[in-house]
Structure formats: C-alpha cells, structure tokens
C-alpha positions as CSV (number, residue, x, y, z in Angstrom):
1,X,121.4,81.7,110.5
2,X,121.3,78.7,108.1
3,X,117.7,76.7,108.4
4,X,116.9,73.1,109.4
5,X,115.9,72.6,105.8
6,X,119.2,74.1,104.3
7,X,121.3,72.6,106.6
8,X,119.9,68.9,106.5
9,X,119.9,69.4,102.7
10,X,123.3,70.4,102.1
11,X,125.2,68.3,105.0
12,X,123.3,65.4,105.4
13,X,121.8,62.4,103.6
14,X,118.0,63.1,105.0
15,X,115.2,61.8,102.8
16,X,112.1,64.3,102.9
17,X,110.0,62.0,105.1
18,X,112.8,61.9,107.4
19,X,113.4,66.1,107.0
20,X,109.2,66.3,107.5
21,X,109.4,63.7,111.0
22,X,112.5,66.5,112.3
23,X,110.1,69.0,111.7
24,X,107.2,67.9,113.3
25,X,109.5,67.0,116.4
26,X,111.2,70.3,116.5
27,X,107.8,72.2,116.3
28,X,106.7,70.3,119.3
29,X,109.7,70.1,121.4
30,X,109.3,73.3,123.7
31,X,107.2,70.6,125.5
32,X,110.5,68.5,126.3
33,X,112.5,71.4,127.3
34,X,110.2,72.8,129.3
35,X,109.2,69.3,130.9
36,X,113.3,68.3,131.5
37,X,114.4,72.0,132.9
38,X,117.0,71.6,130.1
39,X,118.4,72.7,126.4
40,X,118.2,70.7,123.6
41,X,119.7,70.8,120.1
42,X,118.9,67.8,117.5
43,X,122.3,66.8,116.4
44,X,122.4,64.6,112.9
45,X,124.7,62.5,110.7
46,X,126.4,64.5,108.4
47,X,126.7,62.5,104.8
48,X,128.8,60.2,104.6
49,X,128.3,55.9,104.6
50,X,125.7,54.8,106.5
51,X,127.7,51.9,108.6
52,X,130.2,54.6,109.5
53,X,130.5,54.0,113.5
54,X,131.3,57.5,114.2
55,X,130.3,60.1,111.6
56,X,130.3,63.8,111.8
57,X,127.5,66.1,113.5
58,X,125.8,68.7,112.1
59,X,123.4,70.6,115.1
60,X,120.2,71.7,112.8
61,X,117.8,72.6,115.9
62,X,117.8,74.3,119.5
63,X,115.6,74.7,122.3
64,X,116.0,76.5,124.8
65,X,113.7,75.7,128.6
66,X,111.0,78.5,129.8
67,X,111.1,76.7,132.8
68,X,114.5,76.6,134.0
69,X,118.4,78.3,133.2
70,X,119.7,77.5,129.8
71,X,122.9,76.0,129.3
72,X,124.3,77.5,125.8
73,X,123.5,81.5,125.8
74,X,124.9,81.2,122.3
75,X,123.1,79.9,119.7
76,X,124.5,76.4,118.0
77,X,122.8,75.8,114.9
78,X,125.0,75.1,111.8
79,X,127.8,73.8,114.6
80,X,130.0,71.0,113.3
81,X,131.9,68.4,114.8
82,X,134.0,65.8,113.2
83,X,134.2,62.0,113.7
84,X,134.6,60.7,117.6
85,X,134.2,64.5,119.0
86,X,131.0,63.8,120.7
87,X,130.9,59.8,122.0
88,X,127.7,60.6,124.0
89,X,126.3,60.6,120.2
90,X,127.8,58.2,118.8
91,X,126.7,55.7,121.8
92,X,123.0,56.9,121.9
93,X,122.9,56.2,117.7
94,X,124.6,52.9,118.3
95,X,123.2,51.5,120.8
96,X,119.8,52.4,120.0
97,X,119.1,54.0,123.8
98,X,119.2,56.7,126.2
99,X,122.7,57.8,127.4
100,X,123.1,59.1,130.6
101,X,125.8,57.9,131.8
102,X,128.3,61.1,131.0
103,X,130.0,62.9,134.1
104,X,128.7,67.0,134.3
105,X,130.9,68.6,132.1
106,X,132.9,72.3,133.7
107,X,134.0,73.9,130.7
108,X,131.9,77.0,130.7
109,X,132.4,77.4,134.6
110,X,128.7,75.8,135.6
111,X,127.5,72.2,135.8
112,X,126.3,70.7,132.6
113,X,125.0,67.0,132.9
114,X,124.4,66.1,129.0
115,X,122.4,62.9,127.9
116,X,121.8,61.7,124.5
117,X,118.2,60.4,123.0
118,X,118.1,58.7,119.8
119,X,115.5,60.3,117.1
120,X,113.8,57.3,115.7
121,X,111.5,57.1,112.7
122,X,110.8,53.6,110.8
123,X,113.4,51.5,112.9
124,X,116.0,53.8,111.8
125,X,117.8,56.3,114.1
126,X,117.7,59.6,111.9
127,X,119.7,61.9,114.6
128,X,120.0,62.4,118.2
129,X,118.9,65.0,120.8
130,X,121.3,66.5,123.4
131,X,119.5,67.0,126.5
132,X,121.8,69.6,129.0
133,X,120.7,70.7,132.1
134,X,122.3,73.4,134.3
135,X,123.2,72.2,137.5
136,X,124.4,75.3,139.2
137,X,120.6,75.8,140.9
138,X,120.5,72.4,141.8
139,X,118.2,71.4,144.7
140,X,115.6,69.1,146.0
141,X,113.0,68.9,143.5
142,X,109.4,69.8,144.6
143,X,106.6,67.7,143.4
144,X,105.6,69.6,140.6
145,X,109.2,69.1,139.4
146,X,109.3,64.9,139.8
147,X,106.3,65.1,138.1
148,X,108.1,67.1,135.2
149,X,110.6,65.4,135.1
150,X,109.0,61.8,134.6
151,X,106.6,63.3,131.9
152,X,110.6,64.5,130.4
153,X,111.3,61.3,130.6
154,X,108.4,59.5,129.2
155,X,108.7,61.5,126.2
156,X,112.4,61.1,125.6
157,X,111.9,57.3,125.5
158,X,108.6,57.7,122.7
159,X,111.4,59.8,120.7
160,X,113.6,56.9,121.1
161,X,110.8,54.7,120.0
162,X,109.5,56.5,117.1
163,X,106.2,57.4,119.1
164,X,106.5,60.9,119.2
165,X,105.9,63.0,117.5
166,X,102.7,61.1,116.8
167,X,102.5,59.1,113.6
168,X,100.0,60.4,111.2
169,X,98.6,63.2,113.8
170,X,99.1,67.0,112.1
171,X,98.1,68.9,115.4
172,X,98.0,72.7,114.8
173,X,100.0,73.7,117.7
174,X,100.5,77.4,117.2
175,X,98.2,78.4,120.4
176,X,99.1,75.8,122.4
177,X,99.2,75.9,125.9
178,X,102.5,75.2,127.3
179,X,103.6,73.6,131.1
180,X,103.5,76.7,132.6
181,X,100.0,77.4,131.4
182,X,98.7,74.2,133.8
183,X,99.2,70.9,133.7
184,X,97.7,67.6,134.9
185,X,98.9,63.6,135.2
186,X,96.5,61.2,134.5
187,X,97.0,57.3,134.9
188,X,95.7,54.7,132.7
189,X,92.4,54.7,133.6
190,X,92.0,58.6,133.3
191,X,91.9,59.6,137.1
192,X,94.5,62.3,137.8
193,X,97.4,61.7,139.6
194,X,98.9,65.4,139.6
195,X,97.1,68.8,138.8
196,X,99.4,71.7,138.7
197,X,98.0,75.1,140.6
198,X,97.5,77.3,137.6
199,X,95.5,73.8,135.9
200,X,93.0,73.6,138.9
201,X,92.8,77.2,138.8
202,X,91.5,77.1,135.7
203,X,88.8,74.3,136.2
204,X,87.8,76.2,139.3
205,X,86.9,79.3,136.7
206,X,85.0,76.8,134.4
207,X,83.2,76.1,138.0
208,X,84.2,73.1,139.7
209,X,84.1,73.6,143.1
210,X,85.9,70.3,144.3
211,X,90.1,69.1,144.0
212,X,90.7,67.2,140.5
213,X,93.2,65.0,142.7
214,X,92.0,61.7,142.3
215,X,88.7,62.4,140.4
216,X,88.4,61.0,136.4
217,X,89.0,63.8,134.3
218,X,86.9,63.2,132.2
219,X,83.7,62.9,134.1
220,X,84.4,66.2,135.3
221,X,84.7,67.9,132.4
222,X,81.5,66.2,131.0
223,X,79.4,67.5,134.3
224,X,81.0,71.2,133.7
225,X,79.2,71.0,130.0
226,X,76.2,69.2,131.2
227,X,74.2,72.5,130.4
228,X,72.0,71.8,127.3
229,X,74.8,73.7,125.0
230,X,76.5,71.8,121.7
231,X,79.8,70.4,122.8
232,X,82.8,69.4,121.3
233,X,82.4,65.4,120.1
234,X,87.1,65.4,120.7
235,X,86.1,66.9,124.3
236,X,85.8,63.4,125.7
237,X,88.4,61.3,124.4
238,X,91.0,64.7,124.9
239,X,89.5,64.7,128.7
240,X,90.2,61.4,129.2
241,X,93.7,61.4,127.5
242,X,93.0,58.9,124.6
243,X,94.0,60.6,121.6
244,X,96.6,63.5,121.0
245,X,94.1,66.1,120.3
246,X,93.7,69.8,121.3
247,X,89.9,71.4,121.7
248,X,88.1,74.2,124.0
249,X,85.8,73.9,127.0
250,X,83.4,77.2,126.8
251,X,81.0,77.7,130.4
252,X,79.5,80.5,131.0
253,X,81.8,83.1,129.2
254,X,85.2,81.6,130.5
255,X,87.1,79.5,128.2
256,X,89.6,77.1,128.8
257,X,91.9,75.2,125.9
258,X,93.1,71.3,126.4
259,X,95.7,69.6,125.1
260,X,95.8,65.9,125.5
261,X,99.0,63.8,125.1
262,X,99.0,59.8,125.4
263,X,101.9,58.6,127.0
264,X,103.0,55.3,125.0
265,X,106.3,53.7,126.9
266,X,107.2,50.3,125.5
267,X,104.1,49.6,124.0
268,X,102.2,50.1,126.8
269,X,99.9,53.3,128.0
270,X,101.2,54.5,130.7
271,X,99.0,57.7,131.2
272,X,98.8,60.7,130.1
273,X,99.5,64.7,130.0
274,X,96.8,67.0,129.6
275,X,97.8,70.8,129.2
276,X,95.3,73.7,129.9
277,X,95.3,77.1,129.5
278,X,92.9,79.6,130.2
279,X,92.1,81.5,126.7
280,X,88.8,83.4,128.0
281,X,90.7,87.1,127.4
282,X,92.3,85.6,124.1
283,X,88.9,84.6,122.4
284,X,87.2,87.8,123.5
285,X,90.0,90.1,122.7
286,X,89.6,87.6,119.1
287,X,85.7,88.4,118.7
288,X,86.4,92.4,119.2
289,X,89.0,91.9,116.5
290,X,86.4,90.1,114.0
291,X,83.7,92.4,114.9
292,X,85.4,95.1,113.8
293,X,87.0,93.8,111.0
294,X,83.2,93.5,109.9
295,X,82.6,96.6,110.6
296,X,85.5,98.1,108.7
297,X,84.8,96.0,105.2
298,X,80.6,97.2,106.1
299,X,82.5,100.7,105.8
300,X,84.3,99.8,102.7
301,X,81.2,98.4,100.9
302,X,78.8,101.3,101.8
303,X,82.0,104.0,100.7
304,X,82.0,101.5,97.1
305,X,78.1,102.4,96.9
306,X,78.4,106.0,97.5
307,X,81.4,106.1,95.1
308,X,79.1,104.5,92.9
309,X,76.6,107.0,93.3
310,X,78.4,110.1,92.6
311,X,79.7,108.3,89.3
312,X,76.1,107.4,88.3
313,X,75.3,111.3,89.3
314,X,78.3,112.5,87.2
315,X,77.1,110.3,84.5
316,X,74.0,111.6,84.0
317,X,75.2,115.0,84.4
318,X,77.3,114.7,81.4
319,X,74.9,113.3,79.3
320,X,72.8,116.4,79.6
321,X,75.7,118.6,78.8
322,X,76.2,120.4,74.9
323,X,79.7,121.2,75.2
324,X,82.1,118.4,74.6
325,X,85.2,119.7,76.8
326,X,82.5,119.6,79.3
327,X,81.3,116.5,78.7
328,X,85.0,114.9,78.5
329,X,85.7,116.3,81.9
330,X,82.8,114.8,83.6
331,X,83.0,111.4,81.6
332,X,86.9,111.2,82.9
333,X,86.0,112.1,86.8
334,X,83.9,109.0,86.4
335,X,86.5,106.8,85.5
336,X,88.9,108.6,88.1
337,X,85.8,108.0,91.0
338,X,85.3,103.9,89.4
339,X,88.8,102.7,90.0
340,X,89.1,104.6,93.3
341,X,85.6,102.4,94.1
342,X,87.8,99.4,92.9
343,X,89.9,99.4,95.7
344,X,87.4,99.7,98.1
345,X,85.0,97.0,96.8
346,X,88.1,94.7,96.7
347,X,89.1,95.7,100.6
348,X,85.5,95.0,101.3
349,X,86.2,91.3,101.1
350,X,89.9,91.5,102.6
351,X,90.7,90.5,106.1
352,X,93.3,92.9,106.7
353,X,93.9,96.2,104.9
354,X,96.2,94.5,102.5
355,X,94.7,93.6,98.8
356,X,95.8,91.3,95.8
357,X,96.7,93.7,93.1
358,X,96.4,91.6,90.3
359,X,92.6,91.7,90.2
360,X,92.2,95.4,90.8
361,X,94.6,96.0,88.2
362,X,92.9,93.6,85.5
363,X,89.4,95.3,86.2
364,X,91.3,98.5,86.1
365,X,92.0,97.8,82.2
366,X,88.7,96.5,81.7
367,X,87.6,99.7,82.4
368,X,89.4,101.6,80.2
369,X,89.0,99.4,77.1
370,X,84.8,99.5,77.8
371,X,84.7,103.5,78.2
372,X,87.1,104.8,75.3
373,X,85.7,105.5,72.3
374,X,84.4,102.9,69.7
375,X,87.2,104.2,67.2
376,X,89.8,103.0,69.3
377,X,90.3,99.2,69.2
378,X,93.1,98.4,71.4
379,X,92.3,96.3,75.0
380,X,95.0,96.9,77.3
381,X,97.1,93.4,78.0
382,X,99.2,92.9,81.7
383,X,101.9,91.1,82.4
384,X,103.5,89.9,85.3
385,X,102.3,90.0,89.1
386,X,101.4,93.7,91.0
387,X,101.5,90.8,94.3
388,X,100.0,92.2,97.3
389,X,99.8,96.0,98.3
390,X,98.3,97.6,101.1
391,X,95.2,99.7,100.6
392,X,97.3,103.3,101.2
393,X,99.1,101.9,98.7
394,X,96.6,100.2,96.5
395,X,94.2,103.5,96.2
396,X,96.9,106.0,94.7
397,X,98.3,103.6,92.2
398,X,94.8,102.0,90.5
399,X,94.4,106.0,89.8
400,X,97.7,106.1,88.1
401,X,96.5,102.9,86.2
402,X,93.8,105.0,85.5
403,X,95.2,107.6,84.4
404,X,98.3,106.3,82.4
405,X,95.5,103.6,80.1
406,X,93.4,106.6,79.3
407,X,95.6,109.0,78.5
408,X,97.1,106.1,75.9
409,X,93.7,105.4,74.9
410,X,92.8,108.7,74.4
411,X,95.7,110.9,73.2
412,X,98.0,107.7,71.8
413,X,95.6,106.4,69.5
414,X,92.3,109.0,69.6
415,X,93.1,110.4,66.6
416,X,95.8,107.8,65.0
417,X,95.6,105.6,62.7
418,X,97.4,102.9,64.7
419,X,95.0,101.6,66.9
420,X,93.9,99.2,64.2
421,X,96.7,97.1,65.2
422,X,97.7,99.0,68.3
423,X,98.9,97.6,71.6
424,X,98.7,99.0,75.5
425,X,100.9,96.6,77.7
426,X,100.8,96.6,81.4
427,X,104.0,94.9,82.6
428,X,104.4,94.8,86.6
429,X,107.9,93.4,87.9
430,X,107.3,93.0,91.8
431,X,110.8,92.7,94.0
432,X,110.5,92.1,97.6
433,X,111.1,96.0,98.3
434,X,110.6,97.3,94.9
435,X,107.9,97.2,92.3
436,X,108.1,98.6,88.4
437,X,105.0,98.8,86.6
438,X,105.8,100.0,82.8
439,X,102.9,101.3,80.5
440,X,103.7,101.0,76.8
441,X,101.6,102.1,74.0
442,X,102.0,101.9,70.2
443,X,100.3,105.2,69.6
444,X,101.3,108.8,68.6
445,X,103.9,108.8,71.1
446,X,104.9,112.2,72.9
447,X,104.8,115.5,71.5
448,X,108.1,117.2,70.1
449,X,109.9,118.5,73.1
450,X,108.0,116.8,76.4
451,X,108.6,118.1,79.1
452,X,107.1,116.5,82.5
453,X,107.8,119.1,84.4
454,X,106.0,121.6,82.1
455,X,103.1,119.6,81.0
456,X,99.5,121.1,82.2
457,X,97.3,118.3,81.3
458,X,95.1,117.6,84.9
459,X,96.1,113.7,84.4
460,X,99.7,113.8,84.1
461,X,99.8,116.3,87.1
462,X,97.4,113.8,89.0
463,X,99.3,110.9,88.3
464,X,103.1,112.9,88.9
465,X,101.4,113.7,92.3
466,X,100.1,110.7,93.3
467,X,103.7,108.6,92.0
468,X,106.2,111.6,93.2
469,X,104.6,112.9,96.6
470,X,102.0,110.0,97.9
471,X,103.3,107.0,97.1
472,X,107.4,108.0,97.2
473,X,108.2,106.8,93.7
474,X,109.5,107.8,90.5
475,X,108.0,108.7,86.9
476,X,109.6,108.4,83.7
477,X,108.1,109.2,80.5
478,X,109.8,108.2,77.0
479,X,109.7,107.3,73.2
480,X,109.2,103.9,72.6
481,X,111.4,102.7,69.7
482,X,109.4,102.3,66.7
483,X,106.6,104.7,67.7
484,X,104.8,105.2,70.8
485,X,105.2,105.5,74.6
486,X,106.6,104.2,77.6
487,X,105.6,105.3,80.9
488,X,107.4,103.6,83.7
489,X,106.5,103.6,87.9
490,X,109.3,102.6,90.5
491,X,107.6,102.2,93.9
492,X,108.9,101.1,97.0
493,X,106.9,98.1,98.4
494,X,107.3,96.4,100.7
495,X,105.1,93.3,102.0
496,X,103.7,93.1,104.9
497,X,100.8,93.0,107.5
498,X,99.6,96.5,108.2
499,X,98.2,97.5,111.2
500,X,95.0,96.6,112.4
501,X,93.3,100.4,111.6
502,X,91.0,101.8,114.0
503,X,87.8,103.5,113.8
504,X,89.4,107.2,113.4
505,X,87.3,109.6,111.8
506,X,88.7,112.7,110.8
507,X,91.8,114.2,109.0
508,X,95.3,113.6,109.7
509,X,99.3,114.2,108.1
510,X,101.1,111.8,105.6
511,X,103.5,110.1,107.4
512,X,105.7,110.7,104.3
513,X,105.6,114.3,104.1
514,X,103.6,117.5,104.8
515,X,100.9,116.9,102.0
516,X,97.9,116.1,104.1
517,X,95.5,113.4,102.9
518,X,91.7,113.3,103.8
519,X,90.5,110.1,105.4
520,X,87.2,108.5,105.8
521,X,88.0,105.3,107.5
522,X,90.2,104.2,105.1
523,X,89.1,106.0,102.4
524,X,91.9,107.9,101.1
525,X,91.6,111.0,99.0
526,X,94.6,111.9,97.2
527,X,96.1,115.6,97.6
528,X,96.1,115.6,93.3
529,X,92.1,115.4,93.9
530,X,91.6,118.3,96.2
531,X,93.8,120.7,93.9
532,X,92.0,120.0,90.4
533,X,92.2,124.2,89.8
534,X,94.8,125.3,88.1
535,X,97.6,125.4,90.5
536,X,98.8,129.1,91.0
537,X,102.2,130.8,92.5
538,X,105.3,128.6,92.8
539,X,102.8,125.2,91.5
540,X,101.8,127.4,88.6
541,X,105.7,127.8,87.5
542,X,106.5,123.9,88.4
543,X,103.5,122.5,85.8
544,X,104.2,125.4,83.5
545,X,101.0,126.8,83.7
C-alpha cells in the first residue's frame, strides 16, 4: 500500500510544509475518530490548476473509530476519483466550511451519513476530511456521547481553521492516552464540566477522595502533589488546560499520564480536553525492563574483563615458552579470546542485544595490524558498512575477521617479499537480508591445488565452522588476479530488534541445527572452540586429516 508521502508526491501539487502539516494531522487524528464514532480518510487535490472548481481526489490517509463500527472494512488509500465524483468535497474546499448537509448514503446496505471538513494551513485549504458515521446502531446518545461528540465537533472546526494540529507544538504522541483511557471537559476557567468513569477512576488511585464534577482541575491536581516531592513545572498549565502539553502525575507509586488540549473555536477558548491514563503498570513493567538491561551490559563488561584476563594469562604463558609452535599457538588463542572480548565490550554499552558492526570490525583490524610481526607492513583497510548485527551474529563473525586478517598477515605475506607494498582490504556490502564481506590480500596467494575441504590448518576449520554451521553462510576461497587471495562471506542478515534475553544460565541447542553452543548469558562459545583437537572419524575424513 502506497504511502502518504508517495502518494502526495506523485499525484498532487503538495509543498513539503504542506506534506509535514498532513502529517502531523494524520498522527493525531485517532483523537477525531474516536471523539466523532466515525471513519475518516483525508481526501486531497490531485495536480492540476489551482482555480480548477472541481479537481480530482486522491485519498492519502484513513482512520478508522476504536469507539464505534467503522464504515469502509476495506482499506481506501491510493483511491481516485475524477472531477465532480464527490460534490461533498468540492463544496467543503469551496466554500471554505463544514458540510453536512448530505442525505445517509445506502450503497453498502447500512446508513452512512458523510460530512466534509476543510484541512486548512496558511489561509489555504490543502485537502479535506471525510467524516462517515454508521448509522445502523443508531440511538439516543448518553452523556458521555454528547460530550464526544461536541469535543468531535470542536476539533473539526480548529481543522477548518488551521488550529489544529497545533502550530509550532511537536508533541510526542506515541504513548498517548486515548478517549477510552479517560477523559475530562473543562470550561474556560478550568472547572470540569464532564469527567468520564475510567478518568475519575484514575484520580481516585492518585487519592482523591471527592467527585472532579465541578471542582478546578487544576487545584486538584496541585493538592494531590502537595507532598514535599519535585514536580513537573508543565503539570499546572496541562491541569488547567492552557497549553497542548502531555506530562505524568507520580503519588505514592501510582502514576497517571495527562494530556491537555485547548479548544480554540473562532478565536475564542472555549475549554478544553484533558486525556488521562493510568500508566502505573507501564512505568514499572519500564523500570524492570531497564534494570535488567543494566544488569545484562554489568554481565557483558565483567565477561570483557575475564576475557581479558585469560588473554593476559595466555600472554604470559607464552612468553615463558622455548618452542616457537608453542608460542605461536598461544599468541593466536589471544587474538582469538581479544576479538571475542570485542563484542562483548561493545554490547556492554548497547541497549538491546543488537551492535554497530562497523566499529568492532575497525578495532578488529587494528588488532591484527599491532600483533603480526614487525616484518610485515601491511594495515588492513575496510570498506563499506557491516550495519547493525545482532550479538549471536556479531560474536561468530569478528572471529572470522580474526581469523581471515591473520591468516593473510601471517601466511600471505610472513615470508613474502610483497608486504612492502602489500594490501589487505575488508570490503563489507550490507543488503537488507544479505551481507558479503570479501577479504583480499596481495600476498602469496593459495597453495597449488587448495582444497577447503581438505585443508587442516585450526583457522580455516574455525572459520569454515563458524561461516558454514553457526552463522548459515557460505565460504569461498580463490586466486586473486595478479597474485594473492580472495576470501569471500555470504551471510544472511537480517535487521531487526532481537528479543529482550533473559537471565538464563545454562546450555541450550542452536536454533539452526543440532551443533550445541555454550552460553553464559550471552556469551557465546562457538562449537569450532570446543573441538580445537584434531577432529577424528567421519570430521577426520571431511578436513583431511
């Protein structure tokens, strides 16, 4: 389904101030539905002149009531009707007014009564909103209802005006409380006129013991937070309905969210609706959330240290070794331990289990370049954007960073002559479901009939395992024309939140297959890391050993 954006930009003659005023109205407009009992779709000019009495429509928006039965089932966006199709438009962008003076309309078998309100911005009609309401339920309206309904129609005639959405006010409206939540009236002078059930409800769990009916809201809420504690400086001018403002009113552990919002008819102030909700399970459930995502980045930090630790232990071990193979095997466990430590650092400062590649993958190099040996002069260089990977994603693949960098460093240029004017590039090609990292090197290149499925160096078998069987991608090792290597990584990506994890200690199955990782809250250990014998049986035929 087409957007508002594409659809204003490619049918009609919108400017972007007027394209940014349809959005604001459209992201606040559950409020009119839900206050009229009725549907609405924002109908506007499609392009063509200007003066043209009766252009074409294009509907861009639709909203559809909580509060009552909707009228269209079927969604209408990207409808278009031609010139003189729809008079009840043409008349409410003409005349400049309200239209509702069409007969209910019987075409889909129920009562429709459709009326048309002018979208005004700067004196200029920019579209129109097609209010329908189903009649088929109709009936007396209660009090709760009238008082809907003339808040409905208070707002239609500030959208005719160019007063709403409010002019230079960028509310943040994705928590806010809706009619249903609770809803008072207030008059001019702040008193209420009408206080829904569910509204006083929730001013009786802040602790007022009397009826709001007739009392200034305002003065009410200021004795509820008469208790010593810092309080909002917006609370006051919200309570009192002054300014289109939302803010929280927190007593004793329950917590209650306001919404204020002027009525301006004609000019004049004609009151006010103030929306309330009660949030006290929301903001709790919110704290548990950000206490434990403290608690899991403590977790990642203190698993960074100890990985830090056996590296500095494995260190020293190796300097007090004689035996270089010895030696080399400790030094690259280190470097294997350091970029797994990587991740974890970088997740201890993430929000969510999800970590910007990039930077791991640039600290990844440095390391490499710092801890191969001083005749090799070649820093890794890295292209294009790894993006944002989640952290069961992010651990395997810095290892295979790892690995691929060192084994150029080392058996590319270690003992070549090239590496005077060598070059390792990193080039990462991220897709919305795909992403390619290639590894090229200038060095030695590979040996006279590789064979990946017979090589028995630990690294290449690490890194086929971690690509092949943990991460569900692809390896591909090759001569690079003009000498050299080229080790390319297809991985399927995808971005997107992951799961809030939970405090789970213990061992558990890949979800991709039977290999079974070991986890320490997070911390994920590779099945290449737990096998670093030489593989035996049917593994010893598949690496040729």
């Amino acid at each position: 389904m087409p957007t508002l954006t594409d659809l204003a930009r490619n049918l009609t003659s919108l400017s972007g101030p007027d394209l940014e005023w349809l959005h604001s109205l459209v992201s606040d407009w559950q409020l009119l539905a839900d206050l009229s009992f009725a549907d609405l779709i924002l109908w506007v000019p499609q392009r063509g002149p200007e003066d043209a009495a009766s252009p074409g429509w294009v509907a861009v928006a639709q909203m559809r009531p909580t509060t009552g039965p909707t009228s269209f089932p079927d969604d209408v966006v990207g409808t278009v009707v031609g010139p003189g199709e729809r008079p009840v438009l043409d008349t409410a962008r003409r005349e400049r007014r309200i239209h509702r003076e069409s007969d209910p309309d019987w075409t889909s078998g129920v009562p429709v009564r459709a009326e048309a309100i002018p979208v005004t911005r700067d004196d200029r009609v920019i579209g129109v909103i097609e209010r329908s309401t189903n009649l088929n339920g109709a009936r007396t309206p209660s009090r709760l209802e009238l008082t809907y309904l003339a808040g409905a129609d208070d707002l239609a005639r500030m959208v005719s005006e160019g007063t709403f959405p409010y002019p230079g006010h960028d509310s943040t409206l994705v928590r806010s409380p809706r009619v249903g939540d609770g809803m008072l009236r207030l008059d001019t002078a702040g008193r209420v006129t009408f206080v829904s059930p569910n509204a006083q409800s929730a001013y009786r769990r802040l602790g007022l013991a009397a009826d709001l009916m007739g009392e200034q809201l305002g003065a009410a809420t200021a004795q509820l937070t008469a208790s010593g504690k810092p309080v909002d400086e917006g609370l006051m001018p919200v309570a009192r309905g002054r300014v289109p403002r939302e803010t929280e009113i927190d007593v004793n552990g329950t917590v209650v969210q306001l919404r204020s919002i002027p009525l301006v008819v004609g000019g004049q102030r004609t009151g006010a609706l103030i929306l309330v909700r009660d949030v006290t399970e929301l903001r709790r459930r919110e704290r548990e959330l950000l206490t434990k995502e403290a608690t899991i980045r403590e977790i990642h930090h203190r698993v960074k240290n100890n990985l830090q630790t056996v590296a500095a232990l494995l260190r020293l071990q190796a300097r007090r070794l004689q035996a270089p193979e010895a030696r080399a095997a400790l030094e690259e466990a280190v470097r294997r331990v350091g970029s797994i430590a990587i991740v974890h650092e970088t997740l201890s400062h993430a929000p969510e289990e999800i970590v910007d590649f990039d930077g791991i993958a640039d600290r990844v190099a440095m390391m490499a370049g710092e801890v191969s040996s001083p005749e090799v002069r070649v820093t890794p260089k890295i292209t294009g954007q790894f993006g944002m990977l989640p952290s069961v994603v992010a651990t395997p693949l810095a290892m295979v960073l790892t690995e691929l960098l060192q084994n150029a460093l080392q058996h590319g240029f270690g003992t070549s002559s090239r590496s005077a004017d060598g070059i390792i590039e990193v080039v990462a090609a991220r897709a919305p479901e795909q992403l390619t990292v290639t590894v090229t090197d200038s060095g030695a290149g590979l040996p006279p009939g590789f064979d990946l499925e017979k090589a028995t160096s630990l690294g290449l078998q690490i890194v086929r395992t971690l690509v092949e069987g943990e991460l569900g991608g692809r390896l591909i090792l090759a001569d690079r024309p003009g000498g050299g290597t080229v080790a390319t990584i297809d991985l399927p990506v995808r971005y997107e939140p992951m799961p809030r994890p939970s405090l789970v200690f213990g061992y558990g199955r890949s979800p991709g297959g039977p290999d079974t990782r070991a986890r320490y809250c997070g911390l994920v250990l590779p099945g290449a890391l737990r096998r670093a014998r030489r593989p035996r049986g049917r593994a010893a035929e598949r690496y040729g050993a």
